[in-house]
C-alpha positions in Angstrom: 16.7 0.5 -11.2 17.2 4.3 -12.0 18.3 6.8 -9.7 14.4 8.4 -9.9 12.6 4.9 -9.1 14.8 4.3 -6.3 14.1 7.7 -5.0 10.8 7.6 -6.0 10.5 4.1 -3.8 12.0 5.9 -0.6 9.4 8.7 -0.8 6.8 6.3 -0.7 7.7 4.1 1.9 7.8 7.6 3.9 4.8 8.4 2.8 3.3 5.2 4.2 5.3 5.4 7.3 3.2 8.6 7.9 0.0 7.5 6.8 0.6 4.9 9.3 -0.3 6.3 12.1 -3.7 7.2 10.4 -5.9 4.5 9.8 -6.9 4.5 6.0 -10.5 5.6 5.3 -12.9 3.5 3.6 -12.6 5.5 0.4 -8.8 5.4 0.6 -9.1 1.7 0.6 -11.6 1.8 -2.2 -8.9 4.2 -4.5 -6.2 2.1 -3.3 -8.0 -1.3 -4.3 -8.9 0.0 -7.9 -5.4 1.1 -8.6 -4.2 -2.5 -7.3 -6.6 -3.8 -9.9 -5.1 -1.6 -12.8 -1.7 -2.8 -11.8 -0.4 0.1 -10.1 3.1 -1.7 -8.4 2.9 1.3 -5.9 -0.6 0.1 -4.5 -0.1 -3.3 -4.8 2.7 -3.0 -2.8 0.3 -0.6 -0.3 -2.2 -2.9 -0.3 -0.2 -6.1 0.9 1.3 -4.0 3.6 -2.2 -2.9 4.5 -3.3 -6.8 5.1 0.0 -7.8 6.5 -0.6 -5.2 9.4 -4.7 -5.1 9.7 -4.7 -1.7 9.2 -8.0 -0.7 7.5 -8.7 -4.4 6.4 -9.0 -7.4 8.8 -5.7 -8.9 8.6 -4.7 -11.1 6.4 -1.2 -12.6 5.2 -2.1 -14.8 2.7 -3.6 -11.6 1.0 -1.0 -9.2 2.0 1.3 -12.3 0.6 -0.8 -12.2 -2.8 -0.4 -7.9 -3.6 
């Protein structure tokens, strides 16, 4: 892993520390959903955190488990 990914994966999980403590709006789950379908790793990754912890979705391991 470079130097910029792993700094680049640091800033994100910031960034979704802060978001957080908003809960996502429908249209932020719509975005995030159609990058998770062009294979964006980043929302994927947001995604499955988003169904691990309910927030914005019902909760949901086995698909926080699958993104």
């Amino acid at each position: 892993m470079s130097i910029f990914n792993y700094l680049k994966k640091i800033w994100r999980s910031r960034e979704i520390a802060r978001i957080r403590n908003e809960p996502p709006t429908p249209e932020a789950i719509k975005e995030t959903i159609r990058r998770t379908e062009q294979g964006d790793a980043d929302a994927q990754y947001q995604l499955g955190s988003m169904y691990y912890y309910g927030e914005g979705v019902p909760q949901d391991y086995q698909q926080a488990a699958k993104w």
